[in-house]
C-alpha positions in Angstrom: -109.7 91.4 62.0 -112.0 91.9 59.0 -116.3 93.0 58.9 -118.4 91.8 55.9 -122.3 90.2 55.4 -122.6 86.8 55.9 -125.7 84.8 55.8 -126.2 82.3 58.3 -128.4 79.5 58.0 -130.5 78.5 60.5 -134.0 76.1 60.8 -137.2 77.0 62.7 -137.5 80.2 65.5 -136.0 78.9 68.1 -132.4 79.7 67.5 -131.0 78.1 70.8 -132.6 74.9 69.9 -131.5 74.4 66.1 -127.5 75.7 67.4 -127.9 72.4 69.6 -128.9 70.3 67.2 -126.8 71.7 63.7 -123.0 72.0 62.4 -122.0 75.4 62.8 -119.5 76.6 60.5 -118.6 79.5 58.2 -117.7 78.7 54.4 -116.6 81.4 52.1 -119.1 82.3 49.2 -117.7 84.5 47.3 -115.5 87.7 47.8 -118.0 89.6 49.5 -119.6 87.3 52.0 -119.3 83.7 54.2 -122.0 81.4 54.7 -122.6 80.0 58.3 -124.4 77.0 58.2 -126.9 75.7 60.3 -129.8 74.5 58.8 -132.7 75.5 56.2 -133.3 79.2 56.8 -131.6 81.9 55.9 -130.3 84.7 58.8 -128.0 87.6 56.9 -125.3 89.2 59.2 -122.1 90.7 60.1 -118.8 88.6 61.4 -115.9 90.3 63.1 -113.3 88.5 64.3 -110.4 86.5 63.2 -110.2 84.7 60.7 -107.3 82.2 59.2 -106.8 81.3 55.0 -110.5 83.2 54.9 -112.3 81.2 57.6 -112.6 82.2 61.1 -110.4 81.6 63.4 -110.0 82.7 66.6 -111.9 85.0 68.4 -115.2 86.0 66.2 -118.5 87.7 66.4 -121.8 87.1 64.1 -124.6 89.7 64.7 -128.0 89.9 63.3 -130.5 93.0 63.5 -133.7 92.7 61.5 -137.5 92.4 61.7 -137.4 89.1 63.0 -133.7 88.5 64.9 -131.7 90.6 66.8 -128.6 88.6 68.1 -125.3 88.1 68.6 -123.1 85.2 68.7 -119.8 85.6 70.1 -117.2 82.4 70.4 -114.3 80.6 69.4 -113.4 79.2 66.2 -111.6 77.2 64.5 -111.3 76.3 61.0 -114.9 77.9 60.5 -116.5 75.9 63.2 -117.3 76.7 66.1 -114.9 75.5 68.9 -115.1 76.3 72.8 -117.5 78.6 75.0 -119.9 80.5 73.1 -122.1 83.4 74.1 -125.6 84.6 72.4 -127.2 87.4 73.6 -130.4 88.8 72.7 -131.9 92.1 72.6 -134.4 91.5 74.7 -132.1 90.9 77.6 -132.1 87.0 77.4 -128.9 85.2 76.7 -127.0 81.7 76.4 -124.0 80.0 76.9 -122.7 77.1 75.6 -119.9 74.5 74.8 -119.1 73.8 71.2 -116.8 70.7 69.8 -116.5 70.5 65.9 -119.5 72.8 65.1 -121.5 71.1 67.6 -123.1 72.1 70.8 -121.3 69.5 73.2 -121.3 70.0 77.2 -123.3 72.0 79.4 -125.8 74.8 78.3 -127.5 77.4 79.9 -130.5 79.7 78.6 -130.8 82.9 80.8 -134.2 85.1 80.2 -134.4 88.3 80.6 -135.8 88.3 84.1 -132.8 86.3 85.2 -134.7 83.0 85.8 -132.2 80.6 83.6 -132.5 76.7 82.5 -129.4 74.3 82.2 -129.3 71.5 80.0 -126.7 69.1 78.6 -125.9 68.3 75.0 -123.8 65.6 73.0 -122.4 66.1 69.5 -125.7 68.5 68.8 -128.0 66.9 71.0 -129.7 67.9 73.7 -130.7 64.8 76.4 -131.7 64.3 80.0 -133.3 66.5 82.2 -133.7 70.1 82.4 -132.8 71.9 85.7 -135.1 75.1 85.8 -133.8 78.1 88.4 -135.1 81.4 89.5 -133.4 84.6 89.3 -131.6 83.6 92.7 -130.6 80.6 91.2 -132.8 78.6 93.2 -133.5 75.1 91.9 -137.3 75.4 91.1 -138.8 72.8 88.5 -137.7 70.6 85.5 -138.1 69.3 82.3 -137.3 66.2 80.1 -135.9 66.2 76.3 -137.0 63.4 74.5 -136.0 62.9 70.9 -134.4 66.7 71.3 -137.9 68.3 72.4 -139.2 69.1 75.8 -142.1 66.4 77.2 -143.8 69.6 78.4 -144.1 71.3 74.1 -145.0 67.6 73.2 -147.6 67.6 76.2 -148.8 71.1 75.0 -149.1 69.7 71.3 -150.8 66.5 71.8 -154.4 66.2 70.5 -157.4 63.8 71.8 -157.2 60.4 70.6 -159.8 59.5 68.0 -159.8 55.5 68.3 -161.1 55.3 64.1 -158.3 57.4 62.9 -155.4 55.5 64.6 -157.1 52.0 63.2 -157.4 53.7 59.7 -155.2 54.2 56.7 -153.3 57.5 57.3 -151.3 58.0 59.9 -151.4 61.5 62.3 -148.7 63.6 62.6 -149.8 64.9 66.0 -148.6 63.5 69.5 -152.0 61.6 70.6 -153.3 61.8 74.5 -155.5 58.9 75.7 -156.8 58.5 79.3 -157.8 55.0 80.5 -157.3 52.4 82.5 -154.6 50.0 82.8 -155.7 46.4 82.1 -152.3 44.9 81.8 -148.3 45.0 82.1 -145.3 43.4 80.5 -142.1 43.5 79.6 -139.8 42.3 77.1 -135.8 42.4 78.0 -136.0 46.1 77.3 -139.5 47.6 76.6 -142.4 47.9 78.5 -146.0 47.0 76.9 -149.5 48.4 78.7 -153.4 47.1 77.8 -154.8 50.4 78.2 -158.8 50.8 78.2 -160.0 54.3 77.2 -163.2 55.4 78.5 -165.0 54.2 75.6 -163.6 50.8 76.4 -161.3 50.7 73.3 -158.3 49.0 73.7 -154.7 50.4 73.0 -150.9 48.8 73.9 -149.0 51.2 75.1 -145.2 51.0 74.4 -141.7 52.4 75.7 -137.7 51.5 77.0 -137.8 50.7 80.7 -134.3 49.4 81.4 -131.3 51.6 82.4 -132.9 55.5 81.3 -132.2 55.7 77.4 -130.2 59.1 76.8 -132.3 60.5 74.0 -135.4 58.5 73.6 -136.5 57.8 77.5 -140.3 58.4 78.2 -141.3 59.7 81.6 -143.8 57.2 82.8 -144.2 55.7 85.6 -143.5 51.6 86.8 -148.0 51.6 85.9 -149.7 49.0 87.9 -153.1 47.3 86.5 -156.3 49.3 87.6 -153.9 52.8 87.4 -156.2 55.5 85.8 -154.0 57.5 83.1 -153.3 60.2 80.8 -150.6 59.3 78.3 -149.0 60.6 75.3 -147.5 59.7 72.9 -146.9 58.5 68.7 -149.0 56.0 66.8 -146.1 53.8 65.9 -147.9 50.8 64.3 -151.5 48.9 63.7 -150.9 45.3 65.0 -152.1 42.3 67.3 -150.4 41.8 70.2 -149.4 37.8 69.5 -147.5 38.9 66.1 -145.1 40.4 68.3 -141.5 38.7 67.8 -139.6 39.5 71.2 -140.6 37.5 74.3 -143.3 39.1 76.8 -143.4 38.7 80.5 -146.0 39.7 82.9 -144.2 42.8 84.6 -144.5 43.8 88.4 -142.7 45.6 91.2 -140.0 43.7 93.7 -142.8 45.3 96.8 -145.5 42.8 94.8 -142.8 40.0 94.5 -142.3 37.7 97.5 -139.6 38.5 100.3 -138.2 35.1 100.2 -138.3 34.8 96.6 -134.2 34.0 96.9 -134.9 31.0 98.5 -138.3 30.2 97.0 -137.7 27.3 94.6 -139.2 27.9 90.8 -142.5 26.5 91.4 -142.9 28.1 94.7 -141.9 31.6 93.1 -144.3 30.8 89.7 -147.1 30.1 92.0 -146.9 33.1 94.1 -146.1 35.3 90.5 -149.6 33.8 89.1 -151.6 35.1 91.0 -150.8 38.4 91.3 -150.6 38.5 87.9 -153.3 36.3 86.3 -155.6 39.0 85.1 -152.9 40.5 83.2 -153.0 36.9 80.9 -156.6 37.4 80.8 -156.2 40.9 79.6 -153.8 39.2 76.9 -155.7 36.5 75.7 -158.6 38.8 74.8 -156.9 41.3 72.8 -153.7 39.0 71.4 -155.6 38.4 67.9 -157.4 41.8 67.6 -155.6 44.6 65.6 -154.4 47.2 67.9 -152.8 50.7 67.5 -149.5 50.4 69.1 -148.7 54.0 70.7 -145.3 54.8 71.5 -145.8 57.0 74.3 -143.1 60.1 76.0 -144.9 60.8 78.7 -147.6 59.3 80.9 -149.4 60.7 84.3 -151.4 58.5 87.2 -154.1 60.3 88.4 -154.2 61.1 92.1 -150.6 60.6 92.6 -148.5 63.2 93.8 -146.9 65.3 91.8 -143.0 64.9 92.1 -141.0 67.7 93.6 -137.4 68.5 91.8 -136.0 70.7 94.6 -136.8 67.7 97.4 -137.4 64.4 96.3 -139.2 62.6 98.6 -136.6 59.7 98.7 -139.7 57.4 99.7 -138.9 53.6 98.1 -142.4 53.5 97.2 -141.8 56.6 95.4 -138.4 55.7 94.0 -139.6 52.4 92.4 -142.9 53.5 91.3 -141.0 56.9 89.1 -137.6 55.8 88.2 -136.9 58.4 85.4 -138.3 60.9 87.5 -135.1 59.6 89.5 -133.1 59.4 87.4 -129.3 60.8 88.1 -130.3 61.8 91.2 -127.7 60.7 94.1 -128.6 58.5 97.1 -126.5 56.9 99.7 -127.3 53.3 99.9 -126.2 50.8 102.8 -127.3 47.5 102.9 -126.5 44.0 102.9 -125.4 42.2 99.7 -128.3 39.8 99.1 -126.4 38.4 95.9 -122.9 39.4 94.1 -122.1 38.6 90.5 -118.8 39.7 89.6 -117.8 40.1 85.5 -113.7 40.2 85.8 -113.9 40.2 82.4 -116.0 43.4 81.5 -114.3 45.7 85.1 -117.7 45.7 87.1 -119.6 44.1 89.6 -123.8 43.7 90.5 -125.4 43.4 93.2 -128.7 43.0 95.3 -128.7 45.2 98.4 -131.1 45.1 100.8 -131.0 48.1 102.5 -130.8 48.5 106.6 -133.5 48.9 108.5 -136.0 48.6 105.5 -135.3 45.9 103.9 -136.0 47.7 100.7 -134.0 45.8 98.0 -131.9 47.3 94.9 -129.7 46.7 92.1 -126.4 48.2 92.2 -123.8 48.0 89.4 -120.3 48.8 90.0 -117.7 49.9 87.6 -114.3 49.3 89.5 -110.6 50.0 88.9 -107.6 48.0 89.2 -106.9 46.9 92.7 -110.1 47.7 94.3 -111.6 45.4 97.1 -114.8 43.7 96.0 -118.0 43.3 98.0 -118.7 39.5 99.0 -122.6 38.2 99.7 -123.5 39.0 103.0 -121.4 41.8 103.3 -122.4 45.1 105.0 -121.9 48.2 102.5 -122.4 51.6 101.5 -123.2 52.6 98.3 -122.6 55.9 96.7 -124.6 56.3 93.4 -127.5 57.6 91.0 -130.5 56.4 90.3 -130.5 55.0 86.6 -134.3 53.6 85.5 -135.0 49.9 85.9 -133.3 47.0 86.4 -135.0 43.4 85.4 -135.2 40.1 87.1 -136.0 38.3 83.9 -137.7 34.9 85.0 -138.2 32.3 82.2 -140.6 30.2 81.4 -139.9 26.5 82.1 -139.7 25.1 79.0 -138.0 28.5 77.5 -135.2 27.9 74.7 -131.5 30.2 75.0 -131.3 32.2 72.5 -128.1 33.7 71.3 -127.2 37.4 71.6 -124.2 39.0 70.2 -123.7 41.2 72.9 -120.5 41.8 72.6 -120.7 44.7 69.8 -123.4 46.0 72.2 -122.5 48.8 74.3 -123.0 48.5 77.7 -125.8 50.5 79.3 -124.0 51.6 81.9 -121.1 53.0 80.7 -120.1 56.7 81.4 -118.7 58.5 77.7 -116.5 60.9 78.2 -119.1 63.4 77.1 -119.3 66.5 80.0 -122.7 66.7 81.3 -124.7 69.0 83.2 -122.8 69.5 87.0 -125.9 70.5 89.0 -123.9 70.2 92.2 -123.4 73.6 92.7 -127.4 74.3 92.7 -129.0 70.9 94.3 -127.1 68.0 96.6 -129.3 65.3 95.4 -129.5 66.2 91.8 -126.3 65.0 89.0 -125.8 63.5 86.1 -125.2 60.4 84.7 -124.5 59.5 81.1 -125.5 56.4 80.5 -127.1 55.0 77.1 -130.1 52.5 77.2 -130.5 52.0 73.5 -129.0 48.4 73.4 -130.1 44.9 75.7 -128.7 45.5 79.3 -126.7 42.2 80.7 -128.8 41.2 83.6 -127.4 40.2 86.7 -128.7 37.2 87.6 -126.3 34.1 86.8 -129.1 31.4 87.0 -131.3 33.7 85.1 -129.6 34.9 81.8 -125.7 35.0 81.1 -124.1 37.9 79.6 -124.4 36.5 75.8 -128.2 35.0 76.3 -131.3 35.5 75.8 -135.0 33.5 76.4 -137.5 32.9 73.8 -140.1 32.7 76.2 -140.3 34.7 79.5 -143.0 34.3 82.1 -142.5 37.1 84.7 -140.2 40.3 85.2 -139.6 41.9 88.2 -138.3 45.7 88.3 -136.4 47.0 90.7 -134.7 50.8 91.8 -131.1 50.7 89.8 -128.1 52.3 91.4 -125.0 52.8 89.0 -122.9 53.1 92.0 -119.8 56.1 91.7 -118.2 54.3 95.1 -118.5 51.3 97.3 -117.2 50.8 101.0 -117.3 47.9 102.6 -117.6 47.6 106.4 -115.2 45.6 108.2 
């Protein structure tokens, strides 16, 4: 056991925020003190503990008392990281506790306050993701939030300024998050992004842009599946200045599986594309009117309908219309599906199956994507099952155009977007039955399930339509005999 000053570097004033997103470790300086590095800033205090060929190791405790900080951090180390459950508690009463794996916050986090009200949150390798369960001092389940790039949509909200239409078309770029209400004019998808014609009231136009596949980890904006004549208030980035018909990747008109055709299954393609048009033909009109015109291209975090009801953490509603028109407000929330197998494809090759289910009673049809294991019994079209799973963003019925080339896709280095890592993530069982966790990446192109629509490998160069529908990754299947 030793005492001497260390420094410990750290970045901004949020020190709960920067240990989840830095390599914590402690280097030796000098004679007289270590250095625990962090970040940018510099925080000078005491370590007792144990310590190994001058490092900690072991047991250890860092404590700062000044002006500005008054903390201590109390953990495991090894080999001057930090390794294992750590404790930091403030003098105000508020503390936190984490997981730590090679100097990085890795697991499940929780930030007490010193009323007893306390937030849980998961991180991976120094990066916090997902949702953001919220509980009062009686650990009651009581509200949420949503990281996105490693900050809360609510600060981003809070920092977003008014939209001024000139400055986004001119020559300097704002650092600010921008917030623009308007009107929807238009949607479409590519194979993994989602692209909006938004009016503002001044009748400017803007495209909207953000992932709506499988809910990306650390980049996934909450916004809903918008419809056209939606009234909005979104936020988000100016990512570009650019016409809509420079754009590389193909663009479908985007709707719901409610505004798609029952039958569609046994619709044949001109049938379907008639039936597509013309709920969709003002979206192509929308298009053709803004593809040549030079646009700002906002990549948006957040977006809100108004009049819509506002979504309740502690009891989803569990409404389909609800479910489809907010899937990342569903996301990694369980439901119990049972249904009829409306169409099976089974990849021996990659261990999983998907389905569409349409579900008893309703009729209400899903996507359901099952990682199996060796042995298992596999569901057959037209068989009656139950589904155990979580709700996991969109999945898309990509329809091609009819004179639409293949175009190659080295899938095979990509990972797939439904695969669990071993990473631990936040176990809300214990405080909600509806509410868990999936970890599941988004950030490469999803294999669609839909043999006569795109293999595995493939991709279209022109695509007409997409429909969205709910996505289950399913944790169990029965089927009923």
């Amino acid at each position: 056991m030793f005492s001497k000053k260390i420094n410990i570097i750290c970045a901004g004033t949020l020190l709960c925020t920067v240990l989840a997103t830095s390599q914590i470790s402690l280097v030796k300086a000098d004679d007289s003190e270590l250095i625990l590095n962090i970040a940018t800033e510099t925080y000078t205090g005491t370590y007792s503990g144990d310590t190994k060929d001058g490092e900690p190791s072991g047991e250890g405790t860092f404590s700062v008392s000044n002006d500005n900080n008054d903390f201590t951090l109390s953990g495991t180390w090894k080999d001057g990281l930090l390794e294992g459950n750590v404790e930091i508690d403030y003098a105000d009463g508020a503390k936190t506790n984490a997981q730590f794996k090679n100097g990085l916050m890795t697991g499940t986090t929780t930030e007490y306050n010193a009323d007893g009200s306390y937030s849980v949150y998961s991180c991976t390798k120094g990066r916090p993701y997902g949702r953001i369960y919220k509980y009062d001092s009686d650990g009651h389940l009581n509200g949420d939030d949503f990281y996105y790039q490693m900050r809360t949509i609510s600060s981003l909200k809070a920092a977003s300024i008014e939209a001024d239409y000139n400055q986004l078309l001119g020559t300097s770029f704002p650092d600010s998050p921008q917030k623009i209400t308007g009107t929807v004019a238009a949607v479409f998808s590519s194979s993994n992004n989602c692209f909006i014609i938004l009016y503002d009231n001044q009748s400017h136009p803007y495209v909207l842009t953000y992932a709506n596949n499988s809910t990306n980890k650390y980049n996934q904006a909450i916004v809903p599946n918008l419809k056209e004549g939606d009234h909005i208030t979104a936020y988000g980035y100016l990512q570009k200045q650019d016409a809509l018909n420079s754009f590389e990747d193909a663009l479908g008109r985007s709707l719901l599986v409610t505004d798609a055709p029952e039958n569609m299954y046994s619709l044949s393609d001109n049938d379907l594309s008639d039936i597509l048009d013309a709920v969709t033909s003002s979206a192509s009109a929308a298009y053709n009117e803004n593809a040549t015109s030079t646009l700002p291209f906002i990549l948006v975090f957040a977006a809100d309908v108004s009049g819509s009801s506002s979504f309740d953490t502690t009891a989803p509603s569990m409404d389909y219309s609800d479910i489809i028109n907010n899937p990342y407000l569903y996301s990694n929330i369980k439901y119990t599906l049972t249904g009829t197998v409306k169409k099976c494809v089974s990849k021996y090759e990659k261990g999983y199956v998907q389905l569409i289910i349409s579900e008893n009673e309703t009729n209400n049809l899903f996507y359901v994507k099952y990682r199996y294991s060796d042995g298992s019994e596999l569901p057959a079209t037209g068989d009656l099952v139950t589904v155990n799973g979580l709700f996991n963003g969109n999945y898309k019925k990509i329809i091609p155009d009819e004179d639409a080339n293949i175009l190659k896709n080295n899938s095979s280095n990509v990972p797939d977007a439904d695969d669990a890592s071993d990473d631990t993530t936040v176990d809300s069982a214990n405080a909600d039955s509806n509410i868990d966790s999936a970890d599941s990446s988004s950030e490469s192109i999803e294999d669609v399930v839909d043999d006569d629509i795109l293999e595995d490998d493939v991709l279209y160069d022109k695509i007409t339509y997409v429909i969205l529908y709910p996505r289950l990754s399913a944790t169990d299947i029965t089927i009923q005999k």
